[in-house]
C-alpha positions as a Python dict, from the first residue, in 0.01 Angstrom:
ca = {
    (1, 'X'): (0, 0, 0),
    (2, 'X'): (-164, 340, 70),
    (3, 'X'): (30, 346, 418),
    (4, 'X'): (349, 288, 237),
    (5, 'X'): (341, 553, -17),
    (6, 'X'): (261, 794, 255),
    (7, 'X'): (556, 695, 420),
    (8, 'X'): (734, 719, 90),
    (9, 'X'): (583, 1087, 32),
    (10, 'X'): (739, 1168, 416),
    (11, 'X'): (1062, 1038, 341),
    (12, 'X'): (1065, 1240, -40),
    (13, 'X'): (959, 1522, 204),
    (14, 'X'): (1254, 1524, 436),
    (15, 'X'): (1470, 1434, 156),
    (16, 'X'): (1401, 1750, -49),
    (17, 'X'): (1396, 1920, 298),
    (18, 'X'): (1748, 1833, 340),
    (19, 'X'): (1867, 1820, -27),
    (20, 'X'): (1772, 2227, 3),
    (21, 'X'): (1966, 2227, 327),
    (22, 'X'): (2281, 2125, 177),
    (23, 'X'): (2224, 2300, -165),
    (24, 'X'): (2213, 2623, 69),
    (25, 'X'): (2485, 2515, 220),
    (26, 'X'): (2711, 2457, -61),
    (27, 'X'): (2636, 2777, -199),
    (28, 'X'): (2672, 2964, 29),
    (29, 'X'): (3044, 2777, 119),
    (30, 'X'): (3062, 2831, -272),
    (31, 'X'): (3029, 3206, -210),
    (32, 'X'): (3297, 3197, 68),
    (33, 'X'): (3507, 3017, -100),
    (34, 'X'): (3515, 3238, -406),
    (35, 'X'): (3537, 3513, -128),
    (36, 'X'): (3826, 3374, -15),
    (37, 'X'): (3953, 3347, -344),
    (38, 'X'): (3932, 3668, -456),
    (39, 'X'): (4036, 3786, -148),
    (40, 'X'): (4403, 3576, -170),
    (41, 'X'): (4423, 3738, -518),
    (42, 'X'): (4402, 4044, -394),
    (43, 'X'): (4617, 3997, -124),
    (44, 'X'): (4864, 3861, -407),
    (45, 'X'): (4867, 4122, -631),
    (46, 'X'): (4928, 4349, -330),
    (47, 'X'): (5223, 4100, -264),
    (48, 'X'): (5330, 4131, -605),
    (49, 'X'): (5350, 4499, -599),
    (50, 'X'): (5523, 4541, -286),
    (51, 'X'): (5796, 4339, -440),
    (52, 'X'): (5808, 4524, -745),
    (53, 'X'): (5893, 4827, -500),
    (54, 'X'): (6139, 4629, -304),
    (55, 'X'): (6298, 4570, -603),
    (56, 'X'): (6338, 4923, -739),
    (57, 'X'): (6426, 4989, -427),
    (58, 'X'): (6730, 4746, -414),
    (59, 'X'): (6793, 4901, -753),
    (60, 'X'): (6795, 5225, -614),
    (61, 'X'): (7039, 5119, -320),
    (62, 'X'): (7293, 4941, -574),
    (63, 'X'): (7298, 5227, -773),
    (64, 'X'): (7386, 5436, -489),
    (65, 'X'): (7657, 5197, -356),
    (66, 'X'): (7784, 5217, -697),
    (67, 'X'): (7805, 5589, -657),
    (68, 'X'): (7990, 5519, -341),
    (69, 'X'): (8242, 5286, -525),
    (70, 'X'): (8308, 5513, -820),
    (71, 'X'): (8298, 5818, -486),
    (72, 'X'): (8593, 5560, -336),
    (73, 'X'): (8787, 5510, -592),
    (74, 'X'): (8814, 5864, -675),
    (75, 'X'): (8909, 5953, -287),
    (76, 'X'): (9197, 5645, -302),
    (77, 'X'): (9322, 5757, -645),
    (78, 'X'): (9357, 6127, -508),
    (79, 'X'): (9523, 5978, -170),
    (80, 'X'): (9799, 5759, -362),
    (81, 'X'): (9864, 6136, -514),
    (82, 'X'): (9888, 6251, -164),
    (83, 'X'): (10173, 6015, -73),
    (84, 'X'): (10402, 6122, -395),
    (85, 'X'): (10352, 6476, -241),
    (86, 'X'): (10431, 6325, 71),
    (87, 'X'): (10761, 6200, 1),
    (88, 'X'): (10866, 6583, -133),
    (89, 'X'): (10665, 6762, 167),
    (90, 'X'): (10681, 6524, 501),
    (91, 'X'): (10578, 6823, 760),
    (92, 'X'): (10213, 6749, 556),
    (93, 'X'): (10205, 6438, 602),
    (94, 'X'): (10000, 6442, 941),
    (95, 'X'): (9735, 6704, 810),
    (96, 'X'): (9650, 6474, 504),
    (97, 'X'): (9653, 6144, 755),
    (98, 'X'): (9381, 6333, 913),
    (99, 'X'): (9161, 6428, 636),
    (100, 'X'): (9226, 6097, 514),
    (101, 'X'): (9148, 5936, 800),
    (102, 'X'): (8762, 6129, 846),
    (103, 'X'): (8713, 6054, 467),
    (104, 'X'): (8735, 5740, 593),
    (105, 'X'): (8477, 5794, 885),
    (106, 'X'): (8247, 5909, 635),
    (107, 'X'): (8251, 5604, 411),
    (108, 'X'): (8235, 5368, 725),
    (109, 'X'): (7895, 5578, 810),
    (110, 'X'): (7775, 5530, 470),
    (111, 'X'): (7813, 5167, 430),
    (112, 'X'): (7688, 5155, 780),
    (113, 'X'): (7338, 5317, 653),
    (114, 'X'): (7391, 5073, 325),
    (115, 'X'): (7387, 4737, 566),
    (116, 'X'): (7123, 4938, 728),
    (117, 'X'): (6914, 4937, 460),
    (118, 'X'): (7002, 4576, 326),
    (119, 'X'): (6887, 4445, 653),
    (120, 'X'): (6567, 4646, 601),
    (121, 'X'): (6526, 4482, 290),
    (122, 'X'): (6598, 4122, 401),
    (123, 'X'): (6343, 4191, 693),
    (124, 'X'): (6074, 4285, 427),
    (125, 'X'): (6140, 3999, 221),
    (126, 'X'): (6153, 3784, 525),
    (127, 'X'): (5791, 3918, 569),
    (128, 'X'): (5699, 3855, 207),
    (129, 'X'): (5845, 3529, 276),
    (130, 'X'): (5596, 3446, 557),
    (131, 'X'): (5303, 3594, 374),
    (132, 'X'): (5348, 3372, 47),
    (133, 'X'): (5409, 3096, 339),
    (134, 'X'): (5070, 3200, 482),
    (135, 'X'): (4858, 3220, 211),
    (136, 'X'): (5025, 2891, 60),
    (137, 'X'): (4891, 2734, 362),
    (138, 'X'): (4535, 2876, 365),
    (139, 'X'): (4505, 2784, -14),
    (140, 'X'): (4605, 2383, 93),
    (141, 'X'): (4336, 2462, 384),
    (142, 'X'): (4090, 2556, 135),
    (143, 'X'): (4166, 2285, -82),
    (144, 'X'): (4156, 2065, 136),
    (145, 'X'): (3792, 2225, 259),
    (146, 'X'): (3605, 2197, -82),
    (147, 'X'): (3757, 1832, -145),
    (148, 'X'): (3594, 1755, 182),
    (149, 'X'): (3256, 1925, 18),
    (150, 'X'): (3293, 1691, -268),
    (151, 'X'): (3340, 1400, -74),
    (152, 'X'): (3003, 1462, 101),
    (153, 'X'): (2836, 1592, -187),
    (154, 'X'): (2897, 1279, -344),
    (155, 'X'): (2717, 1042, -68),
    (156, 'X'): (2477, 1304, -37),
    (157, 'X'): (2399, 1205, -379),
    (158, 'X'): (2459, 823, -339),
    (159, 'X'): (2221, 845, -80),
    (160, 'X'): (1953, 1054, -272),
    (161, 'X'): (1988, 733, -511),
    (162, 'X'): (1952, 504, -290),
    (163, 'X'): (1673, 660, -125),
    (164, 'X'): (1470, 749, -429),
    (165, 'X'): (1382, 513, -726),
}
């Protein structure tokens, strides 16, 4: 009897040994977890913010390409009063093709710098895109981590049962 319940005693001793083991354990993947946590959140809000200036940014673009519209418009209107005045004054006519024709230039250069600028944006939201993709991913990872913990919490526990009366 008295050989049994030392053997009992050495078991409760390793038990508790190794119950401390994995309570360390588990905090301190607790801890890194939360680390993690905070640090996605983080990592979010950054996210968020850098969309919130892409944004104003597009804003700021499609205001200025409406500036260029309302800038067109205004150029075409005062070229259609260019041809009635070319109609009375034809020895003109090649002059005004000319200005026309680097007004013209000019535009093409702008919207060149706007598609310049929209691809900059879709590249940065490409990269937001991947980002979100990548911290998506490590949040399934993590998930996937701590449901493993539980898992072997739980027959850690069954087994404490088992083991102890």
């Amino acid at each position: 009897m008295e050989e049994r319940v030392e053997q009992l005693e050495a078991l409760a001793v390793d038990q508790s040994k190794q119950s401390e083991l994995i309570a360390k354990a588990v905090a301190k993947l607790t801890i890194d977890t939360q680390q993690g946590l905070d640090s996605l959140r983080k990592g979010q809000a950054d996210l968020q913010k850098e969309v919130v200036r892409l944004v104003d940014s597009i804003d700021g673009t499609n205001e200025r390409v409406n500036q260029l519209d309302r800038k067109m418009e205004q150029r075409f209107d005062e070229v259609n009063a260019k041809f009635v005045q070319v109609n009375d004054q034809f020895a003109q006519v090649n002059a005004k093709f000319d200005q026309v024709n680097d007004q013209f230039i000019q535009v093409n250069d702008q919207f060149a710098q706007v598609n310049a600028k929209f691809d900059q944006v879709n590249d940065k939201f490409a990269q937001v895109d991947a980002k979100q993709n990548q911290m998506q991913q490590n949040m399934n990872e993590m998930r996937q981590d701590i449901a493993g913990l539980k898992v072997g919490q739980e027959l850690i526990l069954q087994i404490l049962r088992e083991k102890l009366p």
